[in-house]
Steps between C-alpha positions, in 0.01 A plus 500: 500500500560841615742586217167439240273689727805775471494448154099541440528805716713658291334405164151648697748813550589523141177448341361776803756791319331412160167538672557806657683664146127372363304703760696823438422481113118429567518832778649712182251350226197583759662832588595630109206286363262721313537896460102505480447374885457749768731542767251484792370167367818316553617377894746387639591402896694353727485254781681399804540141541569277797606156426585178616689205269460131626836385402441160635831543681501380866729714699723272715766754608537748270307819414184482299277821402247415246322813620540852289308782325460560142340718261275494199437764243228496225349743206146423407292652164173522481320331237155637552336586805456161662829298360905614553758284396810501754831416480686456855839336634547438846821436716400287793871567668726224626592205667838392643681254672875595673724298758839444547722173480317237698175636466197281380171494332278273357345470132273261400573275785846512433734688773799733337791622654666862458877438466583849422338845612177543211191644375257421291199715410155432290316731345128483379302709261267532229342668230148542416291595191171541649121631408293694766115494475291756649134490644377819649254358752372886576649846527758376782573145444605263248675170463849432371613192339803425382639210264832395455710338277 
């Protein structure tokens, strides 16, 4: 059981690198787009993220953190004054789970057994294509909304 949950992790890993190679190329095509858009009408931020993962793991006696931070950067274009499409990948950070020979934990309702000093980590992310609507309510306030696939 835990050898195929090691096994789907690292397939989820894999297929994460591909996603991540994906994001970069939609940053450059949004960056080097069009030579006819104006600089001030593109943006781009960043964010500061703080994250926990539910794991499902039950820590028994070894060390569980399934708390960390993350990031997430994203480059938005305007389409006109009330629609921008945006394009955003987030890194929600990590989980992991450590002990030493002897140590347990539980899965599923299953209880393992360390029998040799590990780690093993999980990561979580995503990438977003997204458009942002507009509505200026008056001079000083407007509503947001965001949809994303």
């Amino acid at each position: 059981m835990l050898q195929q949950n090691l096994k789907e992790i690292n397939a989820l890993f894999n297929q994460t690198e591909k996603m991540k190679k994906l994001i970069i190329g939609i940053f450059a095509l949004v960056l080097f787009q069009s030579q006819s858009l104006k600089a001030e009408s593109m943006y781009m931020g960043v964010d500061y993220l703080s994250s926990t993962i539910d794991t499902g793991v039950t820590n028994i006696s070894s060390k569980l953190d399934e708390k960390d931070t993350g990031y997430s950067i994203f480059a938005g274009l305007p389409v006109d004054e009330n629609l921008s499409i945006e394009v955003s990948y987030q890194d929600f950070g990590e989980a992991s789970l450590s002990g030493v020979s002897g140590n347990q934990f539980k899965l599923d309702g299953t209880t393992y057994e360390f029998t040799k000093t590990a780690s093993l980590t999980l990561g979580a992310d995503s990438i977003a294509v997204a458009a942002k609507s507009k509505h200026q309510i008056n001079d000083n306030v407007s509503i947001l909304s965001l949809i994303h696939i």
